[in-house]
N, CA, C and O atoms as CSV, one atom per row, in Angstrom:
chain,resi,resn,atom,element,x,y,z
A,1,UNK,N,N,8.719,0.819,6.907
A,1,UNK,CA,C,9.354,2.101,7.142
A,1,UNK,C,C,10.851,2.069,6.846
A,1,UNK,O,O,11.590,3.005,7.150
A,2,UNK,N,N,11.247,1.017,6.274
A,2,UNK,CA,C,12.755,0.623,6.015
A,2,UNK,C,C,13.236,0.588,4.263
A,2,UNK,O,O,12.673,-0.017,3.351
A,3,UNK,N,N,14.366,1.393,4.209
A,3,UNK,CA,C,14.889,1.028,2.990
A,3,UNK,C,C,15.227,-0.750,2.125
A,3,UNK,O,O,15.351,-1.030,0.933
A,4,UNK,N,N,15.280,-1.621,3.374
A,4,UNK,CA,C,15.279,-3.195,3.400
A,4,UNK,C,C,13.776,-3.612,3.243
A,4,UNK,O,O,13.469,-4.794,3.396
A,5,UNK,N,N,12.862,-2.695,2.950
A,5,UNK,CA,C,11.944,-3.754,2.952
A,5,UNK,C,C,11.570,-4.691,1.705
A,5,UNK,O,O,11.830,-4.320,0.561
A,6,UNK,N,N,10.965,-5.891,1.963
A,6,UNK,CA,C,11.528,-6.883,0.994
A,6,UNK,C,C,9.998,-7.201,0.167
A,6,UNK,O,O,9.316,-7.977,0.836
A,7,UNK,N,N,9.600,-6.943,-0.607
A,7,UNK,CA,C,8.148,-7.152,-1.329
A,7,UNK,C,C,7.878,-8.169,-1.397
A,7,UNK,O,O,6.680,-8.445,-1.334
A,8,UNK,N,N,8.853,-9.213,-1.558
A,8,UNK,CA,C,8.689,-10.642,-2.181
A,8,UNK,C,C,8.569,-11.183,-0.940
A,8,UNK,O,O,7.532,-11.843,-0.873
A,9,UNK,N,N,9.302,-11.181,0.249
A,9,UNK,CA,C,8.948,-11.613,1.625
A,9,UNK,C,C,7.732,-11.348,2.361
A,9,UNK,O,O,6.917,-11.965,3.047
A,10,UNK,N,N,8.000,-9.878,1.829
A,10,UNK,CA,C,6.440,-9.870,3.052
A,10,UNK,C,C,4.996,-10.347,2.445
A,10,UNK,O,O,3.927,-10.640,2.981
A,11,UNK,N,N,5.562,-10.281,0.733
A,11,UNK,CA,C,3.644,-11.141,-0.040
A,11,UNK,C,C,4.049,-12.700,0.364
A,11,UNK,O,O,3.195,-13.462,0.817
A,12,UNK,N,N,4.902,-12.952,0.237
A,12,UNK,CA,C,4.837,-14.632,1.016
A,12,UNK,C,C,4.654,-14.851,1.954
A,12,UNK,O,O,3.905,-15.822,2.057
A,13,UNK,N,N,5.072,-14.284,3.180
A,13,UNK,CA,C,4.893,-14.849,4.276
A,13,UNK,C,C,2.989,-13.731,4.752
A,13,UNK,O,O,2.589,-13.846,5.911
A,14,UNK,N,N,2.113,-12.803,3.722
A,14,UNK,CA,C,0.439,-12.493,4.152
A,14,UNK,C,C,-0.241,-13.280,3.101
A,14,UNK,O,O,-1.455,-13.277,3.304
A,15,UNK,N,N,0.067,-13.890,2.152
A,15,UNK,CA,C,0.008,-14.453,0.735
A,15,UNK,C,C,-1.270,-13.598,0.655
A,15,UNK,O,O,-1.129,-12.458,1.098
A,16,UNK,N,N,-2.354,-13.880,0.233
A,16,UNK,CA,C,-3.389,-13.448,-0.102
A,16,UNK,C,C,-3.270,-11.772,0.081
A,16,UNK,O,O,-3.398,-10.911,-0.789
A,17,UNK,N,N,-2.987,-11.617,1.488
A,17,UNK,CA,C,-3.660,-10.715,2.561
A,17,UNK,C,C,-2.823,-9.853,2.497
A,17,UNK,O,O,-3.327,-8.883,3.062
A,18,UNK,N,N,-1.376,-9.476,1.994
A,18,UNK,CA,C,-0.610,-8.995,1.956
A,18,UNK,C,C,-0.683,-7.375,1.101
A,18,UNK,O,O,0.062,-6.489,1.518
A,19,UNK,N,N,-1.547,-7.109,-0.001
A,19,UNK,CA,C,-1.430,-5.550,-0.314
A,19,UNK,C,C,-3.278,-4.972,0.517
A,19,UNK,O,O,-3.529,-3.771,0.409
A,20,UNK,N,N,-4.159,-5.711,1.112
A,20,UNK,CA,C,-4.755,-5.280,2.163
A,20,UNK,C,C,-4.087,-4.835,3.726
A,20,UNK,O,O,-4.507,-4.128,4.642
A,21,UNK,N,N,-2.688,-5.728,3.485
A,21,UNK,CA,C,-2.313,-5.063,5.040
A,21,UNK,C,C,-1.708,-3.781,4.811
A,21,UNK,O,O,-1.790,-2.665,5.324
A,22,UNK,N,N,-1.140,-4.258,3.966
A,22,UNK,CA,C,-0.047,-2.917,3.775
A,22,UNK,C,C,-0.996,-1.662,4.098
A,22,UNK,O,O,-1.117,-0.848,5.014
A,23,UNK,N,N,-1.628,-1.946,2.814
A,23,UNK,CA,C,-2.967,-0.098,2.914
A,23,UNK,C,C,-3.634,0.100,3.758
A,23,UNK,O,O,-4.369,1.080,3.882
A,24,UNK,N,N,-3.455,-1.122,4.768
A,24,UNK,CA,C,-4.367,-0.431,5.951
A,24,UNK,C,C,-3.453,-0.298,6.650
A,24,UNK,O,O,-3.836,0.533,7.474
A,25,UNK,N,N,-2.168,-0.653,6.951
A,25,UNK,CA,C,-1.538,0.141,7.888
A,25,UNK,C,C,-0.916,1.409,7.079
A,25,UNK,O,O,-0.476,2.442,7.584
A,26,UNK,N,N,-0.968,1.169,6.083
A,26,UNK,CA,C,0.213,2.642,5.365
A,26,UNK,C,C,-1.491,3.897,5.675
A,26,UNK,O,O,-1.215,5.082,5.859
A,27,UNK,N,N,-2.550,3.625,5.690
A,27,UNK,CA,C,-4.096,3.959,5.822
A,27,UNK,C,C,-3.609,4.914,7.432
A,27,UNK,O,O,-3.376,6.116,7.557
A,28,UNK,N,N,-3.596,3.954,8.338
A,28,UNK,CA,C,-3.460,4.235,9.415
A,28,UNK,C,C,-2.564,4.908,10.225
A,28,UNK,O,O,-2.698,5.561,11.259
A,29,UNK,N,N,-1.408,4.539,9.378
A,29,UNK,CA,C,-0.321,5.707,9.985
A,29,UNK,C,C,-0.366,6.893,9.467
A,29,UNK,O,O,0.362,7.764,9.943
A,30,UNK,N,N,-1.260,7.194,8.341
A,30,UNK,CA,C,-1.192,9.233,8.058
A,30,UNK,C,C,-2.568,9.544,8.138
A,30,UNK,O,O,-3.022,10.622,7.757
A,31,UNK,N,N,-3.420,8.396,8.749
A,31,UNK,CA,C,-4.452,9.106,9.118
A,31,UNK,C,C,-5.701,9.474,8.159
A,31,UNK,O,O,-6.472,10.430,8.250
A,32,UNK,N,N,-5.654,8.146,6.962
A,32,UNK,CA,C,-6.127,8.276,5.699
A,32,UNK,C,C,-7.525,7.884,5.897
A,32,UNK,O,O,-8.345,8.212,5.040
A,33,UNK,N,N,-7.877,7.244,6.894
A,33,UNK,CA,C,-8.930,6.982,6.641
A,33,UNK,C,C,-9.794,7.877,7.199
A,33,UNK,O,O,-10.960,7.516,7.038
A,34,UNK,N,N,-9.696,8.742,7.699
A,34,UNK,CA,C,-10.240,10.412,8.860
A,34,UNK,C,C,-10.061,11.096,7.419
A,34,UNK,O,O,-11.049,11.450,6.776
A,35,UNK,N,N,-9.296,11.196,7.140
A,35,UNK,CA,C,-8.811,12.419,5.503
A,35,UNK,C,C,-9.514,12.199,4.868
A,35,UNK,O,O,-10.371,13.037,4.586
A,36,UNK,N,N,-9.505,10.567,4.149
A,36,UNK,CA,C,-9.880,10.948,3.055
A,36,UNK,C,C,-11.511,9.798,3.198
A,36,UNK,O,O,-12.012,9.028,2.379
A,37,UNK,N,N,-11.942,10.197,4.686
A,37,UNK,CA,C,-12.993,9.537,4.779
A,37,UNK,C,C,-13.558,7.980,3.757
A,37,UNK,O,O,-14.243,7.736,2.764
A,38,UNK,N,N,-12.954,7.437,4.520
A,38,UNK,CA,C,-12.483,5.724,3.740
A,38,UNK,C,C,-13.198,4.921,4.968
A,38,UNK,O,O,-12.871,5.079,6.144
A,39,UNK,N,N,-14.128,4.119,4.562
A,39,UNK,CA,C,-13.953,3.005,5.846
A,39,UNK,C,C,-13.327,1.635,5.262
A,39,UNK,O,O,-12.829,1.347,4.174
A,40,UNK,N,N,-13.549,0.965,6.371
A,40,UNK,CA,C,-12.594,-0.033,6.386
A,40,UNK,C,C,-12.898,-1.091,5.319
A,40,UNK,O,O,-12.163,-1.548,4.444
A,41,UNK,N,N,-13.887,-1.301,5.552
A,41,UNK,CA,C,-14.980,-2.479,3.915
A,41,UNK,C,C,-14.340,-1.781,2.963
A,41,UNK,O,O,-13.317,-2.366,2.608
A,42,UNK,N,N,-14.565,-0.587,2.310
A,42,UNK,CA,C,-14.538,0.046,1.179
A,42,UNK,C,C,-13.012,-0.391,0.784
A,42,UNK,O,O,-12.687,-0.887,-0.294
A,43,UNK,N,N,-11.981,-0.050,2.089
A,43,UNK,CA,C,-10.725,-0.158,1.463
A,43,UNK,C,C,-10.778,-1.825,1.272
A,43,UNK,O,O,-10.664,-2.295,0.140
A,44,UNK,N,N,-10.879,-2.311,1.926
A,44,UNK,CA,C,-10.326,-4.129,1.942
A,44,UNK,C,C,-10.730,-4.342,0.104
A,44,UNK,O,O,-9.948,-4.471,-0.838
A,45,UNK,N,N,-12.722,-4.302,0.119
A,45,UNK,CA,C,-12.855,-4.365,-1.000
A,45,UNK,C,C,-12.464,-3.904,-2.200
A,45,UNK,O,O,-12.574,-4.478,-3.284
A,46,UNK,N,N,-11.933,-2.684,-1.933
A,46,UNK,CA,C,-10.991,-2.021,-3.325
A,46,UNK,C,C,-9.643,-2.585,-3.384
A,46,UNK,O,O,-9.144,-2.527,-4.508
A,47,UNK,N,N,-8.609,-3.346,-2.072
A,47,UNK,CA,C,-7.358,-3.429,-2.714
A,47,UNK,C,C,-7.515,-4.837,-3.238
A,47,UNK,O,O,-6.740,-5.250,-4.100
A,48,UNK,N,N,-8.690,-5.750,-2.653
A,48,UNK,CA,C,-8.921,-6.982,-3.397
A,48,UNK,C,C,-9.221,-7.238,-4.446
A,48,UNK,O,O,-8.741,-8.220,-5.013
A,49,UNK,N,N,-10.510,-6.064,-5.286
A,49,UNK,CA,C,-10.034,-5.974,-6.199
A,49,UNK,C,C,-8.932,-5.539,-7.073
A,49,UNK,O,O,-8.735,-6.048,-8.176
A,50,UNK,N,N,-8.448,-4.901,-6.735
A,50,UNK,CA,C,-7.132,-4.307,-7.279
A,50,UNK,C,C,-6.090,-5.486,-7.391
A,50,UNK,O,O,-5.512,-5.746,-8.446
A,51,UNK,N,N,-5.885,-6.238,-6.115
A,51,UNK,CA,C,-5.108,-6.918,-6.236
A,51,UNK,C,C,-5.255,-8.511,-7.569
A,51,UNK,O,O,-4.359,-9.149,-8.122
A,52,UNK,N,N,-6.510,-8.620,-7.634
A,52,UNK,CA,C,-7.240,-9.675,-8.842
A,52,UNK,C,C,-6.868,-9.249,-9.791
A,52,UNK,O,O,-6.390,-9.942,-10.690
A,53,UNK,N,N,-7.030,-7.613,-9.848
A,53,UNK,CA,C,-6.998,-7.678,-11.862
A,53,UNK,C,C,-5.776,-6.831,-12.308
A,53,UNK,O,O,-5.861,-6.404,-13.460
A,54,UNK,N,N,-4.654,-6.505,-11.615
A,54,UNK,CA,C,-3.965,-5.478,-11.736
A,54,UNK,C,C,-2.901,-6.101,-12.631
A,54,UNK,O,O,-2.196,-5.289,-13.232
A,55,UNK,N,N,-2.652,-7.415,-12.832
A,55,UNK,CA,C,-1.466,-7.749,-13.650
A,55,UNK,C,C,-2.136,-8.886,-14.894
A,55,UNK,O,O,-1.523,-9.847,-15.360
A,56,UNK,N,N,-3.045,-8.609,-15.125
A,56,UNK,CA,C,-3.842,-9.259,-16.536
A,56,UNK,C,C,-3.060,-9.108,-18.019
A,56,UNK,O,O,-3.095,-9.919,-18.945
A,57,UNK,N,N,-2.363,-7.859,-17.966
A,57,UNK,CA,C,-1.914,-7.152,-19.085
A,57,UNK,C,C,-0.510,-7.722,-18.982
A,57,UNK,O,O,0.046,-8.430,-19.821
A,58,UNK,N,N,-0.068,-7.341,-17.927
A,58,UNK,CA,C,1.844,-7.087,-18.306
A,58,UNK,C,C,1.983,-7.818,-16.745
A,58,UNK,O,O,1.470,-7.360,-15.725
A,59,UNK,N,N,2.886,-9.183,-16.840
A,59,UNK,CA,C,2.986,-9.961,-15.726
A,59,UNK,C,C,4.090,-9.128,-14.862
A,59,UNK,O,O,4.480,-9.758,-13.879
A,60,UNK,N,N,4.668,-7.842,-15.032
A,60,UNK,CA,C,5.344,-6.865,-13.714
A,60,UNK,C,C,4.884,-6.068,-13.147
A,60,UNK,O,O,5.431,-5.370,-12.293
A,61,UNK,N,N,3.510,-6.012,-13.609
A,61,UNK,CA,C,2.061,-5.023,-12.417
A,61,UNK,C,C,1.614,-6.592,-11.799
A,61,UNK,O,O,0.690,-7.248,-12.279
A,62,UNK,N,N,2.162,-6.880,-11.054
A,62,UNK,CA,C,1.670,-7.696,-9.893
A,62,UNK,C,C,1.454,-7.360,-8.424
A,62,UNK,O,O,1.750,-6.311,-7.850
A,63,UNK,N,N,1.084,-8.064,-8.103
A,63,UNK,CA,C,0.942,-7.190,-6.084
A,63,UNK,C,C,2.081,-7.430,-5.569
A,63,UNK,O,O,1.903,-7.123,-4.390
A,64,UNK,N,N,3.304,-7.833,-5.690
A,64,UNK,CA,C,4.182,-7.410,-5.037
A,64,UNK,C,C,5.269,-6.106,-5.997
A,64,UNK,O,O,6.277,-5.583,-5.520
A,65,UNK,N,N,4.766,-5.864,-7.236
A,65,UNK,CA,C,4.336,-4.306,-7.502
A,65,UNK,C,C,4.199,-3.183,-6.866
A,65,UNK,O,O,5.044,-2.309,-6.673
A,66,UNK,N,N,2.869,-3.241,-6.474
A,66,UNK,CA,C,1.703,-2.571,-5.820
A,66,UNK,C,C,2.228,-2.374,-4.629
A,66,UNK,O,O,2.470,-1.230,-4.246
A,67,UNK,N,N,2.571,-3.832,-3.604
A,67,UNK,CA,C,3.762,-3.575,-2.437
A,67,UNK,C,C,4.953,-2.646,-2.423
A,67,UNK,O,O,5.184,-1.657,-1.727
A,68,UNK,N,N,5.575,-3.172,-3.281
A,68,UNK,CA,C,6.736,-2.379,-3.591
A,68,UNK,C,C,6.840,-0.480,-3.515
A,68,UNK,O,O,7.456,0.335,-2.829
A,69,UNK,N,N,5.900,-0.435,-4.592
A,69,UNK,CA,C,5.944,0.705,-4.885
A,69,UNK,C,C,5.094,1.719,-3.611
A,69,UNK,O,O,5.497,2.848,-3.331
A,70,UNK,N,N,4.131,1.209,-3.080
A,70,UNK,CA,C,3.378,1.782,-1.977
A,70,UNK,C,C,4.415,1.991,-0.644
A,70,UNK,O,O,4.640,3.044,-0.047
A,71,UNK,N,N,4.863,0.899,-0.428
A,71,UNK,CA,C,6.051,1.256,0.770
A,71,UNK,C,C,6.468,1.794,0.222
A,71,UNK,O,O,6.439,2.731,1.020
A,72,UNK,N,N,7.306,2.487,-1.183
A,72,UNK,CA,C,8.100,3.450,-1.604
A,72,UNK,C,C,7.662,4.811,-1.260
A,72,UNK,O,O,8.305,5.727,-0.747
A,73,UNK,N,N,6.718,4.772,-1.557
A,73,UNK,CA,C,5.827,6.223,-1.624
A,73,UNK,C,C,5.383,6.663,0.007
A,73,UNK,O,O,5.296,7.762,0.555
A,74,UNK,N,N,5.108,5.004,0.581
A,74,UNK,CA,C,5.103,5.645,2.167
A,74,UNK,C,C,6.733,6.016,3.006
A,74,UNK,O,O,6.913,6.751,3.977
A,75,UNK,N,N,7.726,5.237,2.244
A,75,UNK,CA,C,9.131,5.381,2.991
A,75,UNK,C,C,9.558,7.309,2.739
A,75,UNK,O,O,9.895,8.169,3.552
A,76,UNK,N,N,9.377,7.345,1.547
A,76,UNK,CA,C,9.645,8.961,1.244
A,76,UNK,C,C,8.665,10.119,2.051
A,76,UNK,O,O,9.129,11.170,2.492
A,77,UNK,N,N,7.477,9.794,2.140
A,77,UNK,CA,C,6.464,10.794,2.530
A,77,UNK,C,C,7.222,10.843,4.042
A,77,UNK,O,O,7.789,11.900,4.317
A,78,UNK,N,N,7.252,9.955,4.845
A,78,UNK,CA,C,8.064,9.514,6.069
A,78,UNK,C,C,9.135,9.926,6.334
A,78,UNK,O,O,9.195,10.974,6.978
A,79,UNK,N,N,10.304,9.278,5.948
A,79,UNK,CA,C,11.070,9.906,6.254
A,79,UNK,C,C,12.005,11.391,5.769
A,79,UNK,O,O,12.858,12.088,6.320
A,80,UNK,N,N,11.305,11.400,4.438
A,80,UNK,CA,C,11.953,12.633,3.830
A,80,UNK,C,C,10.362,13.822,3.829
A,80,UNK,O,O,9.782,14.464,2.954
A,81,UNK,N,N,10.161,13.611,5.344
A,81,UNK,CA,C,9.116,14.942,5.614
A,81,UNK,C,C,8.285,15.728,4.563
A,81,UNK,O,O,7.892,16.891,4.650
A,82,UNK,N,N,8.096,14.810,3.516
A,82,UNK,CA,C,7.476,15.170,2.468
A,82,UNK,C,C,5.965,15.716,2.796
A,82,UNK,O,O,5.520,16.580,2.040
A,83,UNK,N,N,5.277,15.327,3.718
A,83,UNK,CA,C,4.327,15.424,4.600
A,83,UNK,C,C,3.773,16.910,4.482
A,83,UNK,O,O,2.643,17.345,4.261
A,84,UNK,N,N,4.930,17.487,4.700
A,84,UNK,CA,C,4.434,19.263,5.158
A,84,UNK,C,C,4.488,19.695,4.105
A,84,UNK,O,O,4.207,20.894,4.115
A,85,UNK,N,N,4.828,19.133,2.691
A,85,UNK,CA,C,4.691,19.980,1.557
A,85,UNK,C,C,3.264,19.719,0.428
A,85,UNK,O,O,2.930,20.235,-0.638
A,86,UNK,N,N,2.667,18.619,1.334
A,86,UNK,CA,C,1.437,18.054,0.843
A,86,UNK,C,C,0.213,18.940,1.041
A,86,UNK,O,O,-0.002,19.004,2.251
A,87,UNK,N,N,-0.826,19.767,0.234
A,87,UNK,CA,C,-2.015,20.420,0.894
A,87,UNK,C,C,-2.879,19.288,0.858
A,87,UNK,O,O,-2.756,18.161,0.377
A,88,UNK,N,N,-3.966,19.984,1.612
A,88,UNK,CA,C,-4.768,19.396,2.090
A,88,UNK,C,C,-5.919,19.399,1.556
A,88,UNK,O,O,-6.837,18.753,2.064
């Protein structure tokens, strides 16, 4: 939820586990998995894959990428109340 947050720190210190946490808590704090009717298997198994094949092509789509840019997208929705301009 911080402009400091550090991509490269936080995939080192979940190594593996690190763009599954993220999406399940970035999941859990807007309530994504009620929305957009997600369970919990489905997500793990989709960011694992995601996280395997996402930088095959171009070695700067990596998961701390994917980190990066996801806290981005959750820091703005957050704090710049982007929220209420979202339909449903």
């Amino acid at each position: 939820d911080m402009t400091s947050f550090d991509a490269f720190h936080f995939d080192q210190i979940l190594n593996e586990s690190s763009l599954q946490f993220l999406v399940y808590k970035i999941f859990q704090f807007h309530n994504l998995f009620k929305f957009a009717n997600v369970n919990l298997e489905s997500l793990v198994c989709f960011t694992r894959e995601m996280s395997q094949g996402y930088f095959k092509e171009n070695p700067f789509h990596n998961v701390v990428h994917i980190l990066d840019s996801l806290q981005g997208l959750h820091f703005m929705i957050k704090s710049g109340n982007i929220k209420k301009y979202l339909k449903r």
